[in-house]
N, C-alpha and C positions, 0 to 999 in steps of 0.2 A: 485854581490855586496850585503851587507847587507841594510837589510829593516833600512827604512828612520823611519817607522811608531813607534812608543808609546804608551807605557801601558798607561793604567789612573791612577793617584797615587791613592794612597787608601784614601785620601781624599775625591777628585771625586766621588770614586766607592761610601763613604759613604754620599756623600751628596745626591747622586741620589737616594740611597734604602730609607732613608729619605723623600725626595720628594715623592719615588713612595707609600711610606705609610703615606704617608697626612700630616707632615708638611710641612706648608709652609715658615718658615722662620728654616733652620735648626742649624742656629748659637742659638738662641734661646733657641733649644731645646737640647743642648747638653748639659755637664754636669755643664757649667758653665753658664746659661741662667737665663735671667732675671726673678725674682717673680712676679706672675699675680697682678693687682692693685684692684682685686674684689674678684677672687674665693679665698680661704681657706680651712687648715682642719677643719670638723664638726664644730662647735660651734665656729666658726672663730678664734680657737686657732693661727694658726701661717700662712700668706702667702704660694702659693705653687706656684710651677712654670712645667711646664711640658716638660717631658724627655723622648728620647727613646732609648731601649737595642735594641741592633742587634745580632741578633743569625745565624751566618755563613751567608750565599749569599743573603739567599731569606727570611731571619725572621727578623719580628720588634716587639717590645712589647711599646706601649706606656702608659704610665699612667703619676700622675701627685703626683707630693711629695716634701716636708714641709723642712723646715731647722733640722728638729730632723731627717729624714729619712725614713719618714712614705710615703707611697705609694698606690697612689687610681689608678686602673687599667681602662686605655679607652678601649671602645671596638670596634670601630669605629662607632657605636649609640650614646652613652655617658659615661660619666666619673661616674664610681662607687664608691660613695660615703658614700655608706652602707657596701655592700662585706660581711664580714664575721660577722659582728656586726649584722645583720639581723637577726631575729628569727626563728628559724626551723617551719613550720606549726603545729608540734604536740604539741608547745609551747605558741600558740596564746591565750589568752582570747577568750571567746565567742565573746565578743563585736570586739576583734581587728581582728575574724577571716571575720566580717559582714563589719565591718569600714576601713579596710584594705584588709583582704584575696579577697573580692571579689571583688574589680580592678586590682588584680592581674592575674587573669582568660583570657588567652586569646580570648574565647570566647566573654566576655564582652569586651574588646577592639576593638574586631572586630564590637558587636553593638553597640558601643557608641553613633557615627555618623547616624547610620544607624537606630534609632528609639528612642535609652533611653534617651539620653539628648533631646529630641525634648518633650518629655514627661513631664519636669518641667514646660514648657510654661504654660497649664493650672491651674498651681497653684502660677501665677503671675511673675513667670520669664519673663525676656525683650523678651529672645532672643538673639541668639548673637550677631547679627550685630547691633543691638538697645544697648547693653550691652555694646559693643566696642563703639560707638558712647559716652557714659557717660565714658568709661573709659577714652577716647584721650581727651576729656571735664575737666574730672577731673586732666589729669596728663597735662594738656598743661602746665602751669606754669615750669613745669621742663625737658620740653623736649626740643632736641637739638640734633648736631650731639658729643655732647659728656659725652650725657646723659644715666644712664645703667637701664634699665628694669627688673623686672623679672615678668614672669606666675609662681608661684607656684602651685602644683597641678596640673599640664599642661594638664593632662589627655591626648588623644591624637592631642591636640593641635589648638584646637576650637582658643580662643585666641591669641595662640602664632601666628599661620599664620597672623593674622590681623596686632598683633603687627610690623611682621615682612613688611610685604606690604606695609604699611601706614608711611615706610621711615622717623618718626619723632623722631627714639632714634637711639641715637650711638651704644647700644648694646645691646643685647635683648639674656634673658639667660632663659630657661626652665626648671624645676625640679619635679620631680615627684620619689614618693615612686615605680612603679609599672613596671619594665621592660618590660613585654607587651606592656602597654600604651606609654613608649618612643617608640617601634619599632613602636607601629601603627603611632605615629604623623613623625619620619621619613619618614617612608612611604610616609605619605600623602605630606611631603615637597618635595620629592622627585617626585611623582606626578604631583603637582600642579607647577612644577620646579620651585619651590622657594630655594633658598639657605637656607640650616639647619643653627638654631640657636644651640649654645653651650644646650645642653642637659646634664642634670645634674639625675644621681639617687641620692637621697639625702632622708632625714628623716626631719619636719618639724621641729621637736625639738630638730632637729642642722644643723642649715645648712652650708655649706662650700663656708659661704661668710664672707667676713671682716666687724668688724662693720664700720658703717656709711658711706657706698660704693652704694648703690642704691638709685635711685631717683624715683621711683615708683615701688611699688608691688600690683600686683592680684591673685587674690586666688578665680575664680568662681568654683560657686555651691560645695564649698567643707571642709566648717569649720566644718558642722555637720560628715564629715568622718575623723576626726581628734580626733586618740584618742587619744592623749595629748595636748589639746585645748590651756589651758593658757604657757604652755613652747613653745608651736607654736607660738602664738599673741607677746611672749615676745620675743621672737628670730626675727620675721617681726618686730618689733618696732627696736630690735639692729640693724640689718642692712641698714636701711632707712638714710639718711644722714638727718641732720637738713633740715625742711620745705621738707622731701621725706611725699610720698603718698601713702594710703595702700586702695584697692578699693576691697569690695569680696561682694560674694553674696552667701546667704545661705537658707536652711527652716525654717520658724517660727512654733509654734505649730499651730494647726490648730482647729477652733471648735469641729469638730469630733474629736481629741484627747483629751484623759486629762493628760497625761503624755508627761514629754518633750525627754522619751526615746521613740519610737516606739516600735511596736513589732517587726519591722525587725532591730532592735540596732541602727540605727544609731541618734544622741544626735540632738531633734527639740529643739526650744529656744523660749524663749518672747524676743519681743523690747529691756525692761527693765536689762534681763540678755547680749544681745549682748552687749547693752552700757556697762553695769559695768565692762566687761570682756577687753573692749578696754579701759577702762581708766585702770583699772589696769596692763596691760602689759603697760602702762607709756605715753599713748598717750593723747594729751591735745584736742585736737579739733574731735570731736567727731558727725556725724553726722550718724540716722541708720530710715533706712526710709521703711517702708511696702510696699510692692508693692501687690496689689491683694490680694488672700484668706493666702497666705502660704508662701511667699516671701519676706528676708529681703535683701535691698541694701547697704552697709554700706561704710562708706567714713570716714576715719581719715587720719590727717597732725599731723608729727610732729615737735614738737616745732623749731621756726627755732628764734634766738633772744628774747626767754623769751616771743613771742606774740601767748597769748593764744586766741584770738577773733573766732569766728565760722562764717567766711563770706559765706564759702559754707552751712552750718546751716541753716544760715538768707535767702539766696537766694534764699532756696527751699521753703522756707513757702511763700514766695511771690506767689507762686503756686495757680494755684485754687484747693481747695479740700482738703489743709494741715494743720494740726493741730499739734501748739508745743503739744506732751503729757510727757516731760520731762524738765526743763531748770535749769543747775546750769553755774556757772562761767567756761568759756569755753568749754563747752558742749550744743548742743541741739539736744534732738531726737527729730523726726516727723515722722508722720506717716498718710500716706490716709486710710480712711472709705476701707475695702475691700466690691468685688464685693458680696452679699450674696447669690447669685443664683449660684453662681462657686463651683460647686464640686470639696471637695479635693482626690488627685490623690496621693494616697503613690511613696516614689521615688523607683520604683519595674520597672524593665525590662520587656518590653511589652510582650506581649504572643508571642514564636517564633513561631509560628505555623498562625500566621497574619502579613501580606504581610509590611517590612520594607520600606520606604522612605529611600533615601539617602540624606542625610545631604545637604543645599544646600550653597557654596561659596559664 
């Protein structure tokens, strides 16, 4: 007698190669699916949505692409949103090869955790889990389960894990210039068996989000590696939605310096230049506060309703130990007396040749 049994139509076959290459909704991702409500190309030109080619049995190609027909390739780490627009290394500036090239180093991502970020501390950084504490602080106002985050700079992922853990935002998206540093903070999700967040490579000075789609952004320890500072500040301002929040921490100059460039390139700041540089990428409420010898914390909102008031400003001077040293209409910097017995410590990779600590959760 002939078989009872049945092929699988080739729908079947292709919803399951789908599935088995990582979407999870495959009507979605086929050619007629929905545009994402956040990501975009570079410079949040146009919505995009993401699609996958299948190539014979066993091949998928996913990336994610635009109503013109433009295509950012995923790699199943993250979605590439530089690709070939990225600069060849023999094309770098000195500065972008210091401010950029060298997060790019997999060596350095592998110590990040492991010694170099633990190394800021001494020159008045919180810490991260002190740092995370002001961030959930600062962004409570807008969180929720339908609220979208991002870590800029994510480095390999100090913040984004917290973000992620701490269960207070609908969605939590990572972006980083440096494909090393995405794989190590994979890694480390994958480790810590946390569920990866959307992983973004991206360039600060465009990023591939829609305007006014986030409700808070952070950017630690990493404005001074930004070589195109105010297209950065003004691209975090575009994408924040009315009353979003943008929280970073960076290095101030330090007494031992006199210059706000180091000699290892990367751009130290005064009080005085963080503020002007947030108000001019458009942001009304401005707060940027010294932490210790060498450490700025900065906190702006943007305008939601034409209300420029600085309640997070006021709040901190109620502090002991804080001094307005700036106040115009809708702005106020502050800043504490630093410690003067605190050595400053250039941001330089510990000697590998002296016994690393690992990072601790």
């Amino acid at each position: 007698m002939p078989s009872s049994s049945t092929k699988p139509s080739s729908d079947a076959v292709k919803g399951k190669l789908l599935e088995i290459f990582g979407v999870s909704n495959p009507q979605n991702a086929a050619a007629a699916g929905e545009y994402d409500e956040v990501l975009a190309s570079p410079a949040g030109a146009k919505p995009v949505r993401e699609a996958v080619r299948l190539f014979g049995p066993a091949g998928a190609l996913r990336y994610m692409i635009d109503a013109d027909g433009r295509r950012w390739r995923s790699n199943g780490v993250y979605t590439d949103f530089v690709g070939d627009d990225a600069k060849a290394p023999w094309d770098l500036s000195r500065s972008e090869r210091i401010m950029e090239g060298t997060f790019q180093s997999p060596l350095v991502s592998f110590v990040y955790e492991r010694g170099w970020r633990q190394a800021f501390n001494a020159n008045g950084f919180p810490g991260i889990d002190k740092e995370f504490e002001e961030v959930a602080e600062f962004f409570s106002p807008v969180q929720g389960p339908s609220s979208v985050v991002m870590d800029l700079s994510c480095g390999s992922g100090l913040m984004t894990r917290r973000l992620v853990k701490s269960n207070r935002y609908g969605r939590v998206i990572a972006g980083d210039l440096s494909p090393s540093m995405l794989g190590e903070a994979a890694q480390r999700f994958d480790k810590a068996g946390l569920t990866r967040p959307e992983f973004l490579r991206c360039d600060v000075s465009q990023l591939p989000i829609q305007s006014g789609s986030v409700d808070g952004l952070h950017a630690g320890a990493a404005l001074h590696c930004w070589t195109q500072l105010e297209a950065g500040l003004r691209e975090v301002y575009r994408v924040l939605k009315p009353g979003g929040r943008f929280y970073a921490s960076t290095f101030l100059v330090a007494a031992t310096i006199n210059t706000p460039l180091n000699q290892n390139g990367y751009k130290f700041f005064t009080v005085s230049e963080l503020e002007r540089y947030m108000r001019e990428a458009g942001f009304e409420t401005v707060t940027v506060m010294q932490s210790g010898r060498a450490c700025a914390l900065i906190r702006c909102v943007k305008a939601d309703n034409n209300d420029n008031k600085a309640p997070d400003a006021l709040a901190i001077l109620q502090e002991p130990g804080m001094v307005a040293v700036a106040q115009e209409p809708g702005m106020v910097v502050v800043a504490e007396e630093p410690e003067q017995e605190q050595e400053f410590s250039a941001i330089v990779p510990p000697s590998l040749d002296a016994p690393l600590e690992p990072f601790e959760e």
